[in-house]
N, C-alpha and C positions, 0 to 999 in steps of 0.2 A: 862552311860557307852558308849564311843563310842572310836571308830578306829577312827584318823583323820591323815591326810596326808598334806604336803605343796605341794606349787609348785614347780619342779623341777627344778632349776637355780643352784643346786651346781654344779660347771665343776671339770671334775677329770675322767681319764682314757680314754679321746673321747669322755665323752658324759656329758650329766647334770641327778644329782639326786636329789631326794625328800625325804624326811624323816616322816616314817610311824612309830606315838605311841598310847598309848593308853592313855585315860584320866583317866582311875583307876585302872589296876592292867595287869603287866606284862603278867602274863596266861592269860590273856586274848589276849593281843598282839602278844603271840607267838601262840597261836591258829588260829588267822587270819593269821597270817602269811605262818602258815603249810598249813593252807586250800587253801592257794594262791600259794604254792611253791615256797614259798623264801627260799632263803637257810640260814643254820643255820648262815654261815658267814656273812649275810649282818647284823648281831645285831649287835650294838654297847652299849654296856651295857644300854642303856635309851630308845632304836630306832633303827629302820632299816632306812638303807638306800638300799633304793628303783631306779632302774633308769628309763630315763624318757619313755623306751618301757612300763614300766608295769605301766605308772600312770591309765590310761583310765581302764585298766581291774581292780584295784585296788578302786577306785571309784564304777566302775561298781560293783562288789562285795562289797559293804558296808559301805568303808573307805567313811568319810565326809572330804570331802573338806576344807580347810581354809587357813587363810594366815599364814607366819611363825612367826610372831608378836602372832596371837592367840594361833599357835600350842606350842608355844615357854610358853606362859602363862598357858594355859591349863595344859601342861605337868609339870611345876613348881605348879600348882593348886593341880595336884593329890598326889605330895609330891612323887615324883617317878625321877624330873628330875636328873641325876648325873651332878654335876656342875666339872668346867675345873680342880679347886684345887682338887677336889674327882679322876680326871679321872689321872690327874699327879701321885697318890698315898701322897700326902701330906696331 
C-alpha cells in the first residue's frame, strides 16, 4: 500500500499540478490527504490533484515518488483507476 504522486507539469490556473493516488484503496488516499490538508475539492473521482507548492511537503510526508507512466500503471494495477468513458458517464 503506498501514496504515490507524479511530477508536476499539468498547467492549469498559473501554475503546474501533480496528481496524488493510492495504489490500493481510496480510504486510504483520502486519509493522506486530510492529514495533509488538501481540500475535499482537489479529488477527482480516482486522484487529487495536487499543485506544484505542496509537492516537496507531500513527498516529505510519505507520498512515493514516480513517474506518470508508473503512477498511471499502478493506479490501473489496483483496479481503482476511473477511465475517460466512466468519467463522461457512458
Amino acid at each position: 500500500m503506498a501514496i504515490l504522486i507524479d511530477d508536476p507539469r499539468w498547467p492549469a490556473h498559473g501554475r503546474l499540478w501533480a496528481h496524488l493516488v493510492s495504489d490500493s484503496d481510496l480510504d486510504e488516499l483520502h486519509a493522506f490527504a486530510q492529514r495533509h490538508e488538501l481540500p475535499a475539492r482537489a479529488f477527482d473521482l480516482d486522484h487529487y490533484d495536487v499543485p506544484d507548492s505542496a509537492f516537496d511537503r507531500l513527498v516529505a510526508g510519505g507520498a512515493q515518488h514516480v513517474s506518470g507512466h508508473e503512477l498511471v500503471r499502478r493506479l490501473i494495477a489496483s483496479g481503482l483507476r476511473i477511465t475517460a468513458r466512466e468519467r463522461r458517464g457512458i
